[in-house]
C-alpha positions as CSV (number, residue, x, y, z in Angstrom):
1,X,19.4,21.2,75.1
2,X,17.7,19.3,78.2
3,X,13.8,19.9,79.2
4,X,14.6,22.8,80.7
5,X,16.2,24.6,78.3
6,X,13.7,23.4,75.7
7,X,10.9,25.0,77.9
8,X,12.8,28.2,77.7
9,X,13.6,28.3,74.4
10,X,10.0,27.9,73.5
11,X,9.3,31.2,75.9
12,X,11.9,33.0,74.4
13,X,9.7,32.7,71.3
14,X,7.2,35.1,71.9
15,X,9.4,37.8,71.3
16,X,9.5,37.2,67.8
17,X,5.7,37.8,67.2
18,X,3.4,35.3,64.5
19,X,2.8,35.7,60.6
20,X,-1.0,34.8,59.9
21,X,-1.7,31.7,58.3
22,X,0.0,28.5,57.8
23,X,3.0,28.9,55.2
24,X,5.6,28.9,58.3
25,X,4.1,26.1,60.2
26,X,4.2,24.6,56.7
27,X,7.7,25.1,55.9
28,X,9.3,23.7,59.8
29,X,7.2,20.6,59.3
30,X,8.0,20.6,55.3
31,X,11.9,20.3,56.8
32,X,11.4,18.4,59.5
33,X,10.2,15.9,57.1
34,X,6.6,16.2,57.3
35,X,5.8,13.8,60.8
36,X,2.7,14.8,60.4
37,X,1.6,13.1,57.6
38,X,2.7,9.8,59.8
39,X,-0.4,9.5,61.7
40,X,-4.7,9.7,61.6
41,X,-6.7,11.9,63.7
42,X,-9.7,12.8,65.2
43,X,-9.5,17.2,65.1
44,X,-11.4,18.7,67.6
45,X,-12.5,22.9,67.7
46,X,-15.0,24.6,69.2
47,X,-15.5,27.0,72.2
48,X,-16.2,25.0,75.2
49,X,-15.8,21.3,76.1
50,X,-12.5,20.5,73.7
51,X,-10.6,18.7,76.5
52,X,-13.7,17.0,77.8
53,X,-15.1,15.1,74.5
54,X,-11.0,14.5,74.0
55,X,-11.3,13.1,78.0
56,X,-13.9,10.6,76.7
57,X,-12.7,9.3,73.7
58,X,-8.9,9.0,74.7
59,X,-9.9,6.6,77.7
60,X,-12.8,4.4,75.9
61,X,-10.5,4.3,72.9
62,X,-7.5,3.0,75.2
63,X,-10.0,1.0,77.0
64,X,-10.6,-0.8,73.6
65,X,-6.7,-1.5,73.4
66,X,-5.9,1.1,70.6
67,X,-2.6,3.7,70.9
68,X,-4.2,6.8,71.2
69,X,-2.4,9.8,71.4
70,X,-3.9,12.9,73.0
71,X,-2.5,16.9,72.1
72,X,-4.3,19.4,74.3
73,X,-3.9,23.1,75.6
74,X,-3.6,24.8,77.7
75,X,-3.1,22.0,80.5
76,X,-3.6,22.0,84.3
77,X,-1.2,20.5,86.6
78,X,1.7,19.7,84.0
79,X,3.2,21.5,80.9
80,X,4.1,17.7,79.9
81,X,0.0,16.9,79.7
82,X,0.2,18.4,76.3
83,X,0.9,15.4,74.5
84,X,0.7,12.2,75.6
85,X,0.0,8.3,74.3
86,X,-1.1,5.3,76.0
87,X,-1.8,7.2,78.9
88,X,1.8,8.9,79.5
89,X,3.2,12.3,79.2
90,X,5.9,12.7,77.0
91,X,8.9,12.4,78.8
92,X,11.1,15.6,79.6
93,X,14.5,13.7,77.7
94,X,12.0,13.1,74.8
95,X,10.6,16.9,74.8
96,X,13.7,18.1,75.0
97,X,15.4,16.1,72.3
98,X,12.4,17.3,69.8
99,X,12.6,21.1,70.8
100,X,16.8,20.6,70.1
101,X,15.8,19.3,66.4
102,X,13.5,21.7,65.7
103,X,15.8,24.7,67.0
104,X,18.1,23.8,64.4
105,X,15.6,23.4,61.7
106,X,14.3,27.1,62.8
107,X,18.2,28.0,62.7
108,X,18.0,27.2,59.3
109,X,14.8,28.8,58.3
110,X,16.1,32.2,59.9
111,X,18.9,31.9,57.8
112,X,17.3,31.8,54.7
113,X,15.0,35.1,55.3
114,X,11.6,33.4,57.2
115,X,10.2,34.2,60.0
116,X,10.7,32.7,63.5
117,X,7.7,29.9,64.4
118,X,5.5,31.0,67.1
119,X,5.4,29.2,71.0
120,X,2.2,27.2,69.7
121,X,3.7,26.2,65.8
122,X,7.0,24.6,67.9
123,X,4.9,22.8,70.6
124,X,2.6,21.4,67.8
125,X,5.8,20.4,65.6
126,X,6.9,18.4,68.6
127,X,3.6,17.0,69.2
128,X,3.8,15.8,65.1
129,X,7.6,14.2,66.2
130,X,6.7,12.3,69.1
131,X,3.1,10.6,67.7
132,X,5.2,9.9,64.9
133,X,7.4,7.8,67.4
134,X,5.0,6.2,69.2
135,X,3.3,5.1,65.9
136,X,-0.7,5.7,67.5
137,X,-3.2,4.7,65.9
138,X,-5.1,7.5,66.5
139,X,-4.4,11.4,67.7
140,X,-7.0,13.2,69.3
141,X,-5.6,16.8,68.3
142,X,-7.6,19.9,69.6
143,X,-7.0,23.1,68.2
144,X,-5.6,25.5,70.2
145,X,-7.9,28.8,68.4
146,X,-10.0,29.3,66.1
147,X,-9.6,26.6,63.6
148,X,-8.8,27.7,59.9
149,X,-5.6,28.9,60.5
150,X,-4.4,27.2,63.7
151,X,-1.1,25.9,63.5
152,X,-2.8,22.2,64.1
153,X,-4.9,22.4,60.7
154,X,-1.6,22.1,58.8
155,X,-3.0,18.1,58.9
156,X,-4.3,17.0,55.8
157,X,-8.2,15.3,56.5
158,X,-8.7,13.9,59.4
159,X,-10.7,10.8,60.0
160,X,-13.2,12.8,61.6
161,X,-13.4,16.7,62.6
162,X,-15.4,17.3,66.1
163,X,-17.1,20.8,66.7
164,X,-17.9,21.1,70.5
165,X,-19.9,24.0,71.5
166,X,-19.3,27.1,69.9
167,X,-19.7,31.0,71.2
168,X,-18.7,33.9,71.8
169,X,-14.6,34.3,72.8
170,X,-11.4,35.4,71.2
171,X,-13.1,38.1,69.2
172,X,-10.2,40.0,68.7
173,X,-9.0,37.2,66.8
174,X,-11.7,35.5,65.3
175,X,-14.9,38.0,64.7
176,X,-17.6,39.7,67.0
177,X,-20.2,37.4,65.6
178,X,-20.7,33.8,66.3
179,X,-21.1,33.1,62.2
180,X,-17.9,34.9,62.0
181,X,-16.2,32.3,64.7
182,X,-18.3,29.3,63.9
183,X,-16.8,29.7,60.0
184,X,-13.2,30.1,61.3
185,X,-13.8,26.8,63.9
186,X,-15.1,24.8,60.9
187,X,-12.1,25.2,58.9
188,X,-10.7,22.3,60.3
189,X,-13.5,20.2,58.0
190,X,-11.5,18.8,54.7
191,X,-12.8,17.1,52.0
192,X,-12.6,13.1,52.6
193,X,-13.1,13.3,56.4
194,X,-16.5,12.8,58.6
195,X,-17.9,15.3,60.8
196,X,-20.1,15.6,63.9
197,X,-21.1,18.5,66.2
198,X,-23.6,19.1,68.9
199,X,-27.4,20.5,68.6
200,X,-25.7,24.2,68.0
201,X,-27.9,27.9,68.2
202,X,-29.2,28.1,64.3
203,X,-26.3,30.5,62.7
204,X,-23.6,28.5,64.2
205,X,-25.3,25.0,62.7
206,X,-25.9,26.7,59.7
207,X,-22.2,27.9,58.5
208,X,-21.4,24.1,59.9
209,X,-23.8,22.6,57.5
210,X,-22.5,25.1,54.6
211,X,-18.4,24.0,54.9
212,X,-19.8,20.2,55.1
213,X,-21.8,20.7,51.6
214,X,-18.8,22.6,50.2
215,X,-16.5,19.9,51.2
216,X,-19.0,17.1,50.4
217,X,-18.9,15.9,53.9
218,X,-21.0,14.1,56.0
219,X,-22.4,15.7,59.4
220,X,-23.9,14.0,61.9
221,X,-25.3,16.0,64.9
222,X,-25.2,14.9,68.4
223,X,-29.0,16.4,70.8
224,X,-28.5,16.3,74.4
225,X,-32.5,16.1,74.5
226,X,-32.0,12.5,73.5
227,X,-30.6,11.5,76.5
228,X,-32.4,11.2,79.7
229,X,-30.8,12.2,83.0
230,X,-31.0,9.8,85.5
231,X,-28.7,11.0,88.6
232,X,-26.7,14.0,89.0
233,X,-24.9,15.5,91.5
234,X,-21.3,17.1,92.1
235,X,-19.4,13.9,91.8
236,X,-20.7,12.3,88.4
237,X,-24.3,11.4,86.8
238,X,-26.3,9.1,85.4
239,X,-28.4,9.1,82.2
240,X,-30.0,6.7,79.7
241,X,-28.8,6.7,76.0
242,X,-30.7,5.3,73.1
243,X,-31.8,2.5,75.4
244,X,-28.5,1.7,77.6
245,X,-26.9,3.4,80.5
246,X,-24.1,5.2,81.3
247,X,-22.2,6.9,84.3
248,X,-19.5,9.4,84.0
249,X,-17.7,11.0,87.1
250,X,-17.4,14.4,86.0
251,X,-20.2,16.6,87.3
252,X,-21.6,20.1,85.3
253,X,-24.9,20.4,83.0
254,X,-22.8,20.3,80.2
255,X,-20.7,16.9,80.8
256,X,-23.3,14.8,79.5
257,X,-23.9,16.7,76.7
258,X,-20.1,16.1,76.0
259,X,-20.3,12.7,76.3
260,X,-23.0,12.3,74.0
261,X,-20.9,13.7,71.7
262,X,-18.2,11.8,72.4
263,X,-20.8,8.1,72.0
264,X,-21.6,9.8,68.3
265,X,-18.1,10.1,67.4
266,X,-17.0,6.5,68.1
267,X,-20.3,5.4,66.3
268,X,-18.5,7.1,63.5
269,X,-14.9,5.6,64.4
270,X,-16.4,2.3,63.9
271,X,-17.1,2.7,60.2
272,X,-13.7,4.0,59.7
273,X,-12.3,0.7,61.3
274,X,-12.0,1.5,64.9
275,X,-14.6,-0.3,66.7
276,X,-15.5,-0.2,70.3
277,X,-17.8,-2.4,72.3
278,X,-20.7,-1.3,74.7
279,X,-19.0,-2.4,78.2
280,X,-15.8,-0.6,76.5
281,X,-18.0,3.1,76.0
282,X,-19.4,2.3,79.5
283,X,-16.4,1.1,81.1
284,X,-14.4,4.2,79.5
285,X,-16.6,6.6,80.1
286,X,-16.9,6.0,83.7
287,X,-13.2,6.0,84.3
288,X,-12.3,9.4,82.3
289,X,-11.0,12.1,84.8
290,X,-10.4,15.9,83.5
291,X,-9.8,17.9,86.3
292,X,-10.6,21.5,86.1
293,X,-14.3,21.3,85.1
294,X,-16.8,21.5,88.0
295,X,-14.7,19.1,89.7
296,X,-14.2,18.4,93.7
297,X,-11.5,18.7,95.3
298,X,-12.5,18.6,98.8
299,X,-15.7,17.7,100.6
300,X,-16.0,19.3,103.5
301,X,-16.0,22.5,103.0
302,X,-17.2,21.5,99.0
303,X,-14.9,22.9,97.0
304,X,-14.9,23.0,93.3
305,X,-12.5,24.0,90.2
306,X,-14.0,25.4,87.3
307,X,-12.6,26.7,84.1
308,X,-15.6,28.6,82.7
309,X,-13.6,32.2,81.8
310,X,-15.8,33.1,79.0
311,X,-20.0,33.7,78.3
312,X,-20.7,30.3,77.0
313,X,-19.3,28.4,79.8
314,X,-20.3,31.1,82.8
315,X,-24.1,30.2,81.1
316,X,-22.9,26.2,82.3
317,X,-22.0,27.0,85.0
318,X,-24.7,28.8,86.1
319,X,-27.1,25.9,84.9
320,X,-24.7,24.0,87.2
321,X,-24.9,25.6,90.1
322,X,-28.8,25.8,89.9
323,X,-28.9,22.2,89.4
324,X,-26.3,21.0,91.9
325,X,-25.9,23.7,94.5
326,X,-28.9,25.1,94.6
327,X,-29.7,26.5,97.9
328,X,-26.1,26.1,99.4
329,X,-23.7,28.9,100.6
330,X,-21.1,29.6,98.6
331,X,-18.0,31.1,98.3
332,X,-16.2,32.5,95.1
333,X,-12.7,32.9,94.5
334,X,-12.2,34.4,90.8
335,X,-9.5,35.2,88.4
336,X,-9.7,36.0,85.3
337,X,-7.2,37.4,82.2
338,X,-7.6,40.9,80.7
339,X,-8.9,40.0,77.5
340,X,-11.7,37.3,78.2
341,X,-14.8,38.9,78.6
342,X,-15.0,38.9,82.1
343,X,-17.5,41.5,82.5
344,X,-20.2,39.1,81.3
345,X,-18.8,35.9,83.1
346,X,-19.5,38.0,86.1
347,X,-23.2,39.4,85.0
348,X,-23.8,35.7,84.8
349,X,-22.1,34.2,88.0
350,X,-22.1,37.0,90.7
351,X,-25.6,36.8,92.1
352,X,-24.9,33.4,93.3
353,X,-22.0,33.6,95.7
354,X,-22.2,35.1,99.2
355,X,-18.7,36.6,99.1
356,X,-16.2,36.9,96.0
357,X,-12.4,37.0,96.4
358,X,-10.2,38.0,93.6
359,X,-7.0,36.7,92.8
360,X,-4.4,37.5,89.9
361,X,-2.5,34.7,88.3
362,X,1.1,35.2,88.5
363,X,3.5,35.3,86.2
364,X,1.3,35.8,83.7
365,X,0.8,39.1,81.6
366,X,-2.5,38.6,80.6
367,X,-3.7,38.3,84.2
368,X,-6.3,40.8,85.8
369,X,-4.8,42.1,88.7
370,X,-6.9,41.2,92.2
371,X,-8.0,44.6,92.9
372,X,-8.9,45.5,89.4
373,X,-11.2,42.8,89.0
374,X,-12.3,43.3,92.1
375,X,-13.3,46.3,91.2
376,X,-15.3,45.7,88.3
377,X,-17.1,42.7,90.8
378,X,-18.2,46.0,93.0
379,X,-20.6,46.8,90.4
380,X,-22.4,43.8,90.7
381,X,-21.7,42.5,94.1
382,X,-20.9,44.4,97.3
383,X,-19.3,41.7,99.4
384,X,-15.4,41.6,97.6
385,X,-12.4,41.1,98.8
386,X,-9.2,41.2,96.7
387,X,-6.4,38.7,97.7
388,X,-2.6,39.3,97.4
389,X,-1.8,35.4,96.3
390,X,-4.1,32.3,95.9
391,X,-2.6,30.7,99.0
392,X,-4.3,33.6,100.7
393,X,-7.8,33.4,99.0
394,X,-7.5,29.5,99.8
395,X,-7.0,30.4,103.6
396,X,-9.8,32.8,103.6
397,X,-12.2,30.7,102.2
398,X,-11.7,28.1,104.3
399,X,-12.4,30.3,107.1
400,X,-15.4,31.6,106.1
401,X,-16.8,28.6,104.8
402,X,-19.1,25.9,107.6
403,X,-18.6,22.8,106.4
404,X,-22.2,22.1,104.5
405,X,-21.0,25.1,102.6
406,X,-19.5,25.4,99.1
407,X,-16.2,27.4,98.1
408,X,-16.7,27.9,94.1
409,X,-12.6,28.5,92.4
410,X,-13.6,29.5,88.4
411,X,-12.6,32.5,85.7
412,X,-9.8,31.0,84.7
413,X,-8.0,27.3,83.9
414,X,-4.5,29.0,84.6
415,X,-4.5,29.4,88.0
416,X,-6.6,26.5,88.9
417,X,-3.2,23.9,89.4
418,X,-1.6,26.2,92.0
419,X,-4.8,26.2,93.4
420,X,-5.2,22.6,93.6
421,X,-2.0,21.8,94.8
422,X,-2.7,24.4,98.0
423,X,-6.2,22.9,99.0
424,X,-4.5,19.4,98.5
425,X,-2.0,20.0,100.7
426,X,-3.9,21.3,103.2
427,X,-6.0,18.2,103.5
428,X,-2.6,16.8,104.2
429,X,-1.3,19.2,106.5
430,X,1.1,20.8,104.5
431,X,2.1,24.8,105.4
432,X,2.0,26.8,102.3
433,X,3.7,30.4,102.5
């Protein structure tokens, strides 16, 4: 099949449903000759921040010269972002010839009684085919929920499991309390592996600290409060770490925090034979870019993309906005999916913005329509406006918007490339219908 078809057929999957736990994902990989077992990795879980800390040590790790490979979701501007090495997507002839091997494998398993692999389990099987390829040295994998029983915890240890902040999200799947979630995320800690996590609230630290002394593995723990903040403003900061300094370019409370973690982890990486020099953290972590997260994309109006879609991250981005935009005008536009708990995001967020426009991600079933969120926004905020596309919530903004004053795009990372794209090719003059 070419790239195409391969995207399709991995759609087409969600009809078939998923079987908890990992004896499927097992068995595809078991015949596809285990690819996994071909490479060493850094797993990363946790609730908010993943892609960020993965952001940092993917560029200071290639800045150092090593062949990193990098598995992420869900991705912004390009299905391809999901897995990449040495700084490239996987190529679409590449994709497409892994999806074709594993269709047949699946073929196969049907064949012989077993259930269909999920979307996710055939991504992450091609992700296992192509780092096996490109022989990296190291793959920064990120779960895509939970932890335990993600499809991506099929790996055996890992040179070193990250947990990034954890709270409250995917309930449904993963418990209504954060010990609940926080023992699910720190599945992915095996015997024979290292681990490090952030200063966490007490309940989440302590079920961390419990699978590390079952699994006899160290934990190291990573305190923003360590670090002293030297600059800050939308487009990067400045801080002093345990006696150097560092820039990064991305702007939000919780980037440094992120980066600190990200300076513990390769501390780790060099006792596990990966070192990395002091111009090479500083050099890397001012060139990482992750778009999507409290990032500018145009200065005049100010306009910025956030992903925060769920309590933990509406909290950052409120300390964000207090921080950075305090005392500005500013400009919502939100949408959000049906089962995030928006409600709370909004409790957080809404006394902030002047005007809220709602927007509905399309093509996509788990969107909120416009005018149902909008709704919901009425209860907290009386200026809303629901928009019939994102090209028109774009145009609106911009209208209403002076040019000292801020238009705010957040609730959800799935509608945030489209959005891009428009305000980009605005500031270029391009007509979007």
């Amino acid at each position: 099949m070419n790239y195409q078809e391969s995207r399709a057929y991995i759609h087409d999957a969600e009809k078939y449903g998923s079987v908890l736990g990992l004896a499927n994902m097992k068995e595809l990989l078991k015949r596809l000759g285990n690819p996994q077992e071909d490479s060493r990795y850094i797993h990363i879980a946790g609730t908010n921040g993943k892609g960020s800390v993965i952001a940092y040590l993917y560029t200071v790790l290639t800045e150092a010269g090593y062949h990193i490979g990098r598995y992420i979701s869900p991705t912004i501007y390009s299905y391809r972002e999901r897995m990449e090495a040495a700084g490239q997507k996987v190529s679409r002839e590449k994709f497409a010839s892994y999806v074709t091997e594993i269709a047949k494998t699946i073929e196969g398993m049907e064949k012989d009684g077993l259930p269909h692999p999920t979307p996710f389990e055939i991504e992450t099987a091609a992700a296992f085919l192509y780092f096996k390829e490109e022989k990296c040295d190291l793959v920064l994998l990120e779960v895509g929920m939970g932890g335990d029983m993600d499809a991506t915890n099929i790996i055996s240890a890992p040179l070193l499991a990250v947990l990034v902040s954890i709270s409250l999200d995917h309930q449904a799947f993963l418990g209504n309390t954060l010990e609940e979630i926080a023992e699910k995320k720190a599945g992915i800690i095996k015997s024979g592996c290292q681990a490090v996590t952030v200063a966490q609230k007490p309940e989440v630290l302590k079920k961390i600290r419990e699978k590390c002394r079952e699994k006899d593995v160290p934990l190291s723990v990573s305190d923003k409060r360590e670090a002293e903040v030297l600059k800050s403003d939308c487009f990067g900061q400045t801080f002093r770490y345990e006696g150097e300094t560092y820039e990064i370019s991305l702007a939000g409370t919780h980037q440094i925090e992120n980066a600190l973690l990200a300076l513990k982890a390769l501390q780790i990486l060099e006792q596990c034979g990966f070192p990395t020099s002091r111009e090479q953290k500083k050099a890397g972590l001012k060139k990482t870019v992750w778009g999507g997260r409290f990032s500018a994309i145009m200065d005049s109006p100010l306009f910025i993309v956030d992903g925060a879609h769920n309590p933990g991250a509406a909290k950052v981005l409120s300390e964000s906005i207090e921080r950075d935009l305090k005392g500005k005008v500013i400009y919502y536009i939100m949408g959000v999916f049906r089962d995030k708990d928006y409600r709370s995001v909004i409790e957080m967020t809404h006394s902030y913005a002047k005007k809220i426009l709602t927007v509905q991600t399309p093509d996509n079933p788990r969107a909120l329509p416009a005018g149902e969120l909008a709704d919901v926004i009425r209860e907290y905020h009386r200026d809303v406006e629901a928009m019939d596309s994102i090209s028109d919530a774009v145009e609106r903004a911009l209208s209403l918007a002076k040019p000292e004053d801020v238009i705010l795009s957040f609730g959800s990372l799935s509608f945030i490339g489209d959005l891009t794209k428009i305000v980009r090719g605005k500031q270029r003059g391009e007509i979007h219908d």
